[in-house]
N, C-alpha and C positions, 0 to 999 in steps of 0.2 A: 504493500500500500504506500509506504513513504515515498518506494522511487516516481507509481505515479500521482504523486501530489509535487514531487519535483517537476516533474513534465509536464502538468498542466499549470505550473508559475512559470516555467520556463518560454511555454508557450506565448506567452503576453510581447516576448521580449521582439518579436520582429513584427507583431501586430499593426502597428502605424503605418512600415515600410509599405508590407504588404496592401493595406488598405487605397494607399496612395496610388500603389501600381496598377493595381485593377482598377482606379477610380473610381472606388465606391464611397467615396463621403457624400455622394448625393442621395446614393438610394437609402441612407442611414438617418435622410435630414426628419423623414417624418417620425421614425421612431423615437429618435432625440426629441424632437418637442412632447409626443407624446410624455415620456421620462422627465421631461422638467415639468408639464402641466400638472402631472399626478404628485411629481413630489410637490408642486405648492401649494395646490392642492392639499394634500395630508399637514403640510406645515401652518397653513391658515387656520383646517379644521383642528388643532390642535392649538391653535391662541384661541379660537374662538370657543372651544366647550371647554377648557381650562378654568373661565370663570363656572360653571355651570356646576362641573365636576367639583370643583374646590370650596362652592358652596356647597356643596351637599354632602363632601367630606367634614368641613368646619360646622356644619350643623350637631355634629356629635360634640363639641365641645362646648359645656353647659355652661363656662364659666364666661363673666366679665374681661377677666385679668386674662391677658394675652391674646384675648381673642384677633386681634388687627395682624400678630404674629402668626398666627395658627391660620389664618383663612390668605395671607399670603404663601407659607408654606404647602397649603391644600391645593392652591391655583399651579403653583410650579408643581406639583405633584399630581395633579388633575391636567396640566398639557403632558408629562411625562408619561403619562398613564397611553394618551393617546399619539402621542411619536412612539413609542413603543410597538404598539399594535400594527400602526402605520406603518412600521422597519421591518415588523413581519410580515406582513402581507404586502409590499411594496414589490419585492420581486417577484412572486406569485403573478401579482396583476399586471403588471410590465412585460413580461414574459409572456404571458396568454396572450395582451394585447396586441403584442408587436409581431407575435407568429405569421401572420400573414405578409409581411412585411419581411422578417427575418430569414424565413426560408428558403425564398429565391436567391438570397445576397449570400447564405451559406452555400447555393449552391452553385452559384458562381466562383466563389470558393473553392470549392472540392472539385468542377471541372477545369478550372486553371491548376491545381496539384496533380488530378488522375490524369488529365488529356484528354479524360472519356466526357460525352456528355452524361450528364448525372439528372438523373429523373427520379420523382417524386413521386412515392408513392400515394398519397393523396394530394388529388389534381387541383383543386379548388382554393381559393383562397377561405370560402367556408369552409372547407374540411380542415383544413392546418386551422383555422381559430378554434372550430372544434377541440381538434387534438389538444391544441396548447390550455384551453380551460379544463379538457377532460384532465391533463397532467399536474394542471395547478391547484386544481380540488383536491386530488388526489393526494399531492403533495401538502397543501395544507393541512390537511385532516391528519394526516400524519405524522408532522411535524407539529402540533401544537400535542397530537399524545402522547408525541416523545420528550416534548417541554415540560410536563407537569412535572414525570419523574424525575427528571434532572435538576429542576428547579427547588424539589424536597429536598433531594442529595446536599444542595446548597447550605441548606437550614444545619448540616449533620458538620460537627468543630471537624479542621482538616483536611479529611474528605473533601467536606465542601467546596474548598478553593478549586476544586479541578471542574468545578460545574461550570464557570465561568467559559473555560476553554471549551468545554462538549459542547454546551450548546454554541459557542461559536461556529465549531467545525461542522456540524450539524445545519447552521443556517447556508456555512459553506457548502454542503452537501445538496442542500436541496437548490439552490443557487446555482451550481453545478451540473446540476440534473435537467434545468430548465435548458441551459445553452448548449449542451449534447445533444439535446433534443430538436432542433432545428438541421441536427445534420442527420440523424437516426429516421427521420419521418422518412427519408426515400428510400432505406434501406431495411426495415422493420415496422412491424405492429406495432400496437402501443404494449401488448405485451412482452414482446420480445424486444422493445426498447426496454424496458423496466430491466427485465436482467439482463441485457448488457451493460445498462451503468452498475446493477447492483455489482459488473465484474469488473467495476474498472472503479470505484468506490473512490479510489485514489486520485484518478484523474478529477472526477466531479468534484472532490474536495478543495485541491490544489487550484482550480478554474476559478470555483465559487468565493475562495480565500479572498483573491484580490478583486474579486466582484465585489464584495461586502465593504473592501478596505476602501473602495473607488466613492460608495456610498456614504463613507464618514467625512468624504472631500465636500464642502458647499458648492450648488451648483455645478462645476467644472467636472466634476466627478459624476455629476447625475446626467450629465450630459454624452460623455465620452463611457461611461461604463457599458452600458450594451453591446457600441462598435466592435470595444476593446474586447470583451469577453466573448463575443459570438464570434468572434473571428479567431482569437486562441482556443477555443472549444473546436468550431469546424474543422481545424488542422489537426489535434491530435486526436481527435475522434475517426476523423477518415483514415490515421495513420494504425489506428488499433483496427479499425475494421478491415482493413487490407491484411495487419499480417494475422486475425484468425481465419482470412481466407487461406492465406496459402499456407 
């Protein structure tokens, strides 16, 4: 697993080059806006119920004395509640959204590497939306059943401290799993997408690492992280499906 969590960081490193030479920064321009609308989106709706939240947490404290402290802290703690949520389900919905968009540009991708032209197995730009909400329910449902227990682990002296890294790698993973998937659609089901990432676990890790990391950048980061990431994805995805063929 480590070595492919190495190769999918690795991957990122000629992603710009690449992007430049096939000239794809245009077909990337709607995806990008989409990714900055939803993130300001989530970031407005998170000033805006933060009052809302923060009263109705500050409402449990019956007392006079401190209350002006307490319904401040309730409010930063009431938008944290909702950037949270937001950072979860932000690649989920990015990911689903821009399938239809994303799939042709990976495949562009993968017949500038193979030589061959590369075809999709679902033809439609309906079908790829499909697919990509069918994978991100999926994946969310999943990902928040794996959160609850990790998040107890938290609570437990020592232990605990390694919660913080699971569920990172974990967001990494599903993060991961999203941008293999734009190159998997012409080569598999959605089931037999499923286990090919769960064999390459490494790779979807390593992808999603710096996907996540691209997200903690304001802006700049939410703009360039899909390009960057669906295009390190495409390349060692195609490179693992070539050598279980031969």
């Amino acid at each position: 697993m480590i070595q492919g969590i190495l190769k999918g960081l690795k991957a990122y490193s000629g992603t710009f080059a690449l992007i430049s030479k096939l000239k794809l920064w245009k077909f990337f321009a709607i995806p990008m806006v989409i990714s900055l609308l939803l993130a300001m989106t989530i970031g407005f709706t998170a000033y805006g119920l933060s009052d809302n939240i923060g009263g109705y947490i500050s409402s449990f404290w019956p007392w006079e004395f401190g209350k002006s402290t307490v319904e401040t802290i309730s409010e930063i703690f009431g938008g944290a509640i909702v950037l949270t949520l937001g950072f979860l389900t932000f690649k989920h919905i990015i990911l689903a959204a821009s399938a239809p968009f994303m799939g042709p540009i990976s495949q562009k991708i993968e017949t500038h590497l193979t030589g061959e032209e590369a075809v999709s197995i679902e033809s439609s730009s309906l079908q790829l939306l499909m697919r990509g909400i069918r994978i991100a329910i999926r994946n969310i449902i999943r990902e928040l059943l794996a959160t609850i227990p990790i998040l107890l682990i938290g609570l437990i002296p020592i232990i605990g401290l390694f919660s913080t890294v699971l569920l990172f790698l974990m967001q990494a993973y599903f993060a991961g799993f999203g941008n293999m998937d734009y190159t998997l659609e012409r080569h598999f089901d959605y089931r037999n997408s499923v286990r090919f990432v769960k064999r390459n676990r490494g790779l979807a890790i390593g992808n999603g690492i710096v996907f996540i990391l691209f997200l903690l950048i304001p802006i700049i980061g939410v703009i360039l992280v899909l390009p960057l990431s669906v295009t390190a994805a495409t390349v060692e995805t195609v490179k693992e499906i070539q050598n279980e063929k031969k």
